[in-house]
C-alpha positions in Angstrom: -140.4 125.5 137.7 -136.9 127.2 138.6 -136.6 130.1 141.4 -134.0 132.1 141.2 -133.4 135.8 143.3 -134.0 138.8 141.6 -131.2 140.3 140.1 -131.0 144.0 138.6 -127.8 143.3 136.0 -128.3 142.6 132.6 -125.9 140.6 130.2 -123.8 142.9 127.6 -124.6 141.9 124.1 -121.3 140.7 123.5 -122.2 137.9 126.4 -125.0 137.3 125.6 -123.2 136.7 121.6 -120.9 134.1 124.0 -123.7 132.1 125.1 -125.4 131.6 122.2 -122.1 130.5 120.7 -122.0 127.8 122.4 -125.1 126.0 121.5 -123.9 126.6 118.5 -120.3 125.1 118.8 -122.6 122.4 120.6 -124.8 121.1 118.0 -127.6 121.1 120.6 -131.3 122.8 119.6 -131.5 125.3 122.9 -134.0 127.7 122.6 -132.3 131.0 124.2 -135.2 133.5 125.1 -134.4 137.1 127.0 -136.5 137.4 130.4 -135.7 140.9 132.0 -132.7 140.7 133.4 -132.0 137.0 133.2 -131.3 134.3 129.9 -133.4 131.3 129.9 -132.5 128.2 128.2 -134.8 125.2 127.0 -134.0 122.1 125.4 -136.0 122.1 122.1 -135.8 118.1 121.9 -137.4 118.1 126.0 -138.5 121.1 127.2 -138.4 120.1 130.5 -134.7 120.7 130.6 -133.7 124.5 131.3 -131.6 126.7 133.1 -132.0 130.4 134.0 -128.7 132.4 133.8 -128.4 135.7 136.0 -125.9 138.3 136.5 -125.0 140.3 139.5 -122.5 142.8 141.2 -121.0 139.3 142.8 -120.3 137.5 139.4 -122.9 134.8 137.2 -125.1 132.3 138.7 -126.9 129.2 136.8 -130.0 127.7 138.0 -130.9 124.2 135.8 -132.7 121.2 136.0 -130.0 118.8 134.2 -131.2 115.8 131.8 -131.9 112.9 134.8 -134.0 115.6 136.2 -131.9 116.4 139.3 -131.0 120.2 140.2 -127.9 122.2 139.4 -126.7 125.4 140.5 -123.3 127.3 140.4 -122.2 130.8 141.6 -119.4 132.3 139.5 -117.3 135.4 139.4 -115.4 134.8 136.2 -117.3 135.2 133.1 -114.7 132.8 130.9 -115.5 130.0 134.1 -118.8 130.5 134.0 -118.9 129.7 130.5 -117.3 127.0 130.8 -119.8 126.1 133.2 -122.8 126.5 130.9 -120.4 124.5 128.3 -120.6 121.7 130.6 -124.2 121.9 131.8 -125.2 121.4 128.2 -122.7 118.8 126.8 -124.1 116.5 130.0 -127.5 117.4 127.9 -125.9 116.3 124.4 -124.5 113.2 125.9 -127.8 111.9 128.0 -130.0 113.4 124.9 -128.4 112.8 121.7 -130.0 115.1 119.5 -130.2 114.1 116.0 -132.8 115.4 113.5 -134.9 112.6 111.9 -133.6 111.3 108.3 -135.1 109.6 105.3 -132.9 106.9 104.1 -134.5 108.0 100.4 -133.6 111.6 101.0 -130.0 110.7 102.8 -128.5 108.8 100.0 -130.3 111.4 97.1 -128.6 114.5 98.8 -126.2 113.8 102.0 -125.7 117.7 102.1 -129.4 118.7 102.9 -129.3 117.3 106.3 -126.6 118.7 107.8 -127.4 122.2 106.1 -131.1 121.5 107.7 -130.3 121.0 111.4 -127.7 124.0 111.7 -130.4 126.3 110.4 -132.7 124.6 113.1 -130.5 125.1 115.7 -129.7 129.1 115.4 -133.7 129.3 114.4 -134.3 128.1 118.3 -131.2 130.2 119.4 -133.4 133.1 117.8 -131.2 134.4 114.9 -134.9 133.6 112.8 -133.1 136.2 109.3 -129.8 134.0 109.1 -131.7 130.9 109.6 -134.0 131.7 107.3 -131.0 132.1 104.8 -129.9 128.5 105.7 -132.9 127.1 105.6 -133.1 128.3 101.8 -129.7 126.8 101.7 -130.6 123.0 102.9 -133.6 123.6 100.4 -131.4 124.5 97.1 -129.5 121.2 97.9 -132.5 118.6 98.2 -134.7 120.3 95.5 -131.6 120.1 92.6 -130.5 117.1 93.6 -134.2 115.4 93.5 -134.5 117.3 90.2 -131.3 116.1 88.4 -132.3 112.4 89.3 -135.6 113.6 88.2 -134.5 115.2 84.9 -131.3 114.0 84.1 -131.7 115.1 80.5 -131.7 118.7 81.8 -128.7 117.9 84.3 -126.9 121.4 83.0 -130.3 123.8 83.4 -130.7 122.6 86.6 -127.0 123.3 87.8 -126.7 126.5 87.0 -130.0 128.0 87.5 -131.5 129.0 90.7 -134.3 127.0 92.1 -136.5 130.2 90.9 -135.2 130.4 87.5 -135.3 126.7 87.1 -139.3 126.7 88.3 -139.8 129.1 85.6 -137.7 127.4 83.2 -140.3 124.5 82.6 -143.5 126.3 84.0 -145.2 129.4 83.5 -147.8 131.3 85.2 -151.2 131.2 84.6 -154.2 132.3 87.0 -151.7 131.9 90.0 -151.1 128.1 88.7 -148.4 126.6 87.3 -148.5 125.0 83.6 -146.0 123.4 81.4 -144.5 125.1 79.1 -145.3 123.9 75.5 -141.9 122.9 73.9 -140.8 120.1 71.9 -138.0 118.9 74.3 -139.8 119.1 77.4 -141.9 116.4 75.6 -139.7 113.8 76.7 -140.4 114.9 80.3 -144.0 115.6 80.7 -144.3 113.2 83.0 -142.3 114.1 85.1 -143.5 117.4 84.8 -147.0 116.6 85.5 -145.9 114.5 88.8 -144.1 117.7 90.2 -146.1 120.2 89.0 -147.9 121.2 92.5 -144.2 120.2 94.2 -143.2 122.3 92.1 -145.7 125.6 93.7 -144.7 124.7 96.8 -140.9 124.6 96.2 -141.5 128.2 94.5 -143.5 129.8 97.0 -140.9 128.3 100.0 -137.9 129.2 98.0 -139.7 133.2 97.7 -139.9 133.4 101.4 -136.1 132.3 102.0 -135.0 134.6 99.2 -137.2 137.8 101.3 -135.0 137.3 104.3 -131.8 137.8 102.7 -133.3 141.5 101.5 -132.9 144.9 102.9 -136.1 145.4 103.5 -138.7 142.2 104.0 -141.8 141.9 102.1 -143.3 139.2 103.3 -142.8 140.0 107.3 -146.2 136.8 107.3 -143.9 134.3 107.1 -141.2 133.2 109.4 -138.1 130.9 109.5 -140.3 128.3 111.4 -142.4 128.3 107.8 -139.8 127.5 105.9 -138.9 124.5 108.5 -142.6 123.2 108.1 -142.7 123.6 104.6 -139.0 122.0 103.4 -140.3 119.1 105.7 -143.5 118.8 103.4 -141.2 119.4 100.5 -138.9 116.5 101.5 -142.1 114.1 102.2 -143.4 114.3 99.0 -140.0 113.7 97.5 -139.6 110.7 99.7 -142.8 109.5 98.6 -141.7 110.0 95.0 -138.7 108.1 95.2 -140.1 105.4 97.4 -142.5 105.1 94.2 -139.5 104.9 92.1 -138.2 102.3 93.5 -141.3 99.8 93.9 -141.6 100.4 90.5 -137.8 99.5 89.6 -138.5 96.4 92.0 -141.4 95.3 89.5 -139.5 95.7 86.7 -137.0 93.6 87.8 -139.5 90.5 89.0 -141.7 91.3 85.7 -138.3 90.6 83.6 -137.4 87.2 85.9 -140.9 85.7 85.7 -141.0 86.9 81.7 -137.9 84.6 81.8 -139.3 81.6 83.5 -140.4 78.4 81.5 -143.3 77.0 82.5 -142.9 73.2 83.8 
């Protein structure tokens, strides 16, 4: 555990704006928690790295364990230096830690936005801005869900473009006894299939896309669910579609050999 004296001054907001900034600027998952008078940093990807900022009537003070495990400490009167301090403290972090979220090679090449979109709302979730990340998180989701979709549906390229991910839902399903059915028209017929295989991915990308929508309102209705839900259930999201495509793609395989050995002449 770190010790550090009691001290009685608090960080101003607009600090305390400063050093979240730069975990931010940093790319780095720091969890940033309030504690009394003093900031407390943890690395999300190893929680055994942290620092405890202070202020006092003598200047800023940091208090860390860095990422080989050793101690660090620095007294400074200068907020702008002792920023930079904390800048340093956690790009040593960034270069003995790379942090880099894990990525499907299926879900990489279908949608090379979703990734990037994915781990910036990750990171200001753990800085604690939980309502903008929330917003991001629905983001990243909008960008793996059309693009699976358009592969998926190709024949329905334009609906899916300019449609939100709720509209498009309700575009091909409708409600029934808090399920999800296919509609009944004659050119979804084409794409029943398809339909069928996503219809419970297709709940789930609903209900997910709901809760992102709700923090982007004035007032929140559904105060049960939090920015770390929408994390957990994109990841499920992206599974599934991962498993989908790996499918695809076994099946393209057999195709392929089917067609060869259909071609070979017996001897």
């Amino acid at each position: 555990m770190l010790n550090t004296k009691n001290r009685n001054m608090k960080f101003t907001q607009l600090e305390i704006i400063e050093l979240k900034k730069i975990c931010v600027d940093e790319n780095v998952p720091m969890s940033f928690s309030l504690d009394g008078d003093s900031i407390d940093y943890d690395f999300a990807n190893n929680r055994s790295i942290q620092s405890i900022l202070k202020k006092n009537e003598n200047g800023y003070s940091i208090v860390a364990i860095n990422s080989n495990g050793s101690d660090y400490h620095a007294n400074i009167e200068k907020f702008d230096v002792f920023k930079i301090k904390v800048c340093n403290w956690i790009q040593a972090i960034k270069r003995d830690n790379p942090y880099e979220i894990e990525r499907k090679g299926n879900i990489d090449n279908l949608s090379p936005n979703f990734y990037n979109v994915f781990q910036e709302a990750y990171i200001i979730d753990e800085l604690g801005f939980h309502n903008s990340s929330g917003m991001i998180y629905r983001k990243a989701l909008e960008f793996v869900v059309k693009d699976f979709l358009i592969l998926l549906l190709s024949t329905c390229q334009n609906i899916i473009s300019q449609k939100t991910i709720g509209q498009i839902i309700l575009h091909f399903y409708v409600i029934e006894n808090d399920e999800l059915v296919i509609k009944t028209k004659p050119e979804f017929d084409i794409i029943t299939e398809e339909l069928n295989t996503i219809r419970l991915l297709a709940k789930k990308i609903r209900n997910t896309f709901n809760i992102g929508n709700d923090f982007s309102h004035y007032e929140r209705k559904l105060m049960d669910f939090t920015a770390k839900d929408m994390k957990t259930n994109i990841q499920k999201i992206v599974d599934f579609i991962d498993h989908v495509l790996e499918e695809k793609k076994h099946q393209s395989r057999r195709k392929e050999l089917d067609s060869e050995f259909n071609n070979e002449k017996l001897i």
